[in-house]
Steps between C-alpha positions, in 0.01 A plus 500: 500500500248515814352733626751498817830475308412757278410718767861380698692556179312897501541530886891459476564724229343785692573436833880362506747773533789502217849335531532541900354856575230547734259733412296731729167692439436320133153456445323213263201409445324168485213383400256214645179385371489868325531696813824687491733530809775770554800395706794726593811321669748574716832369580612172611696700740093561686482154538326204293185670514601812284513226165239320282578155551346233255268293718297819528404510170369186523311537807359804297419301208340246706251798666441581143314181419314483800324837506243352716751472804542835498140674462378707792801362739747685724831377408811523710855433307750423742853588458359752169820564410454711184148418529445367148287190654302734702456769247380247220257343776318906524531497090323178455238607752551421862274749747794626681886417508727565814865469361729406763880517591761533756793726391527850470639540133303218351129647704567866342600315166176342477337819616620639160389160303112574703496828346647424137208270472227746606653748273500275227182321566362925485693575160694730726836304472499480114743234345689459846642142450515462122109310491411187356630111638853544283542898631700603795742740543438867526650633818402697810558840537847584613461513841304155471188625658185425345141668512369547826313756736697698682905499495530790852454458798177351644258440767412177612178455292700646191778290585261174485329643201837478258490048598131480298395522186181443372429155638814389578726634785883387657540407820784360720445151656763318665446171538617378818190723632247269404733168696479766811085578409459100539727458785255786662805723565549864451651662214874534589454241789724256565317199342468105673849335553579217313426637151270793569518821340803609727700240269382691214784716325412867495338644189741741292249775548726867433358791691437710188184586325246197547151380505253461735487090607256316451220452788525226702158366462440588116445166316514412110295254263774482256896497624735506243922438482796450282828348599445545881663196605858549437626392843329188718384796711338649276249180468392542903450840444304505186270248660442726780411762310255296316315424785484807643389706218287231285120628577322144541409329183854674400751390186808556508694438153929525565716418145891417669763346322652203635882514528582242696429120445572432870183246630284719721471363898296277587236767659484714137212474246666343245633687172578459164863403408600804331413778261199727629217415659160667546325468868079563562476476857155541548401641891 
């Protein structure tokens, strides 16, 4: 068996729920190129993001054999998720790792995967997720919160200080701000008519307990993302992003699936027909 299908066959006996229950705050761990990387989910009922989804393992497998694309680079994973891309990219040696989402639940979800991993990487977490590439399990504890500073209330600077760990932090980042950045309007503003920003659908952003965003000018050598094309919107978005936040001389590396076979219009890059595909956009 490869390499690959082994590793699928391993991924889907840890990470797919039994019968039809979803589970919420299980942790597993997984393992790529012998860095280990702890992942606690959430619900399906936090959205898509809150679940390991397969084509993430194999963008992590892919950063795996190319250690080199990782060394001394600020990475940015859009649409983190759980984070496991992310987290594996600050395992396997990246400088820095800005993990990025939209949503409430699944942000302060990967808040807790951020700090399982520093714990762990530390020897403070112990056996959290079960260790090794077959492990996974364990659970969270039972109010689902994992290790992190501070659990009161907080100051602003304290407040920031419980999104970063180590070198790796979580910020919010909604995409439609970087189509408004390159129209050159202001946050919030109304956007160019005739597909500006102001066509944009709003981001599901709660008002609860979130991160700081991230800076309008910061820029990244290395951006990272799994499955964040699931709508045709998605696409014009994710490109925006990219070329806002690539630093020049940039690489961006996305692993989607394709689920449709529709042909692509006549003004996309082509793509292949289906299964998943891997994209290195240099900037």
């Amino acid at each position: 068996m490869s390499t690959i299908a082994s590793y699928v066959h391993q991924s889907r006996q840890m990470a797919a729920p039994e019968g039809s229950a979803i589970w919420k705050g299980r942790v597993a761990t997984y393992r790529y190129g012998g860095r280990e990387v702890v992942i606690r989910e959430g619900s399906l009922g936090d959205g898509l993001g809150a679940k390991v989804w397969m084509v993430a393992h194999l963008l992590c497998l892919e950063l795996a054999a190319h250690p080199r694309l990782l060394a001394g680079r600020r990475v940015l994973e859009v649409g983190s998720g759980c984070g496991v891309v992310g987290l594996a990219a600050a395992a396997l040696g990246a400088a820095s790792v800005v993990l990025t989402d939209v949503e409430g639940p699944v942000l302060r979800n990967l808040r807790d995967c951020m700090h399982l991993n520093r714990a762990g990487a530390s020897g403070a977490a112990g056996a959290a997720g079960g260790g090794g590439a077959g492990g996974g399990g364990g659970s969270a504890d039972a109010d689902g919160a994992a290790p992190g500073p501070g659990t009161g209330a907080a100051g602003p600077g304290e407040q920031a200080a419980r999104w970063e760990s180590g070198s790796v932090s979580v910020r919010l980042l909604d995409w439609a701000e970087s189509v408004r950045a390159l129209e050159g309007a202001a946050p919030g503003g109304a956007g160019a008519a005739g597909g500006g920003a102001g066509d944009l659908p709003p981001a599901a952003v709660d008002a609860g307990d979130l991160p700081p965003g991230v800076p309008a000018g910061e820029r990244f050598s290395l951006v990272v993302g799994s499955e964040v094309m699931y709508e045709a919107a998605h696409a014009r978005l994710v490109a925006a992003v990219l070329k806002h936040r690539l630093a020049p001389g940039g690489v961006a590396l996305l692993n989607c699936a394709v689920r449709e076979l529709k042909p692509p219009p006549p003004s996309s890059v082509d793509a292949p027909a289906a299964g998943t595909t891997s994209i290195a956009a240099p900037c």
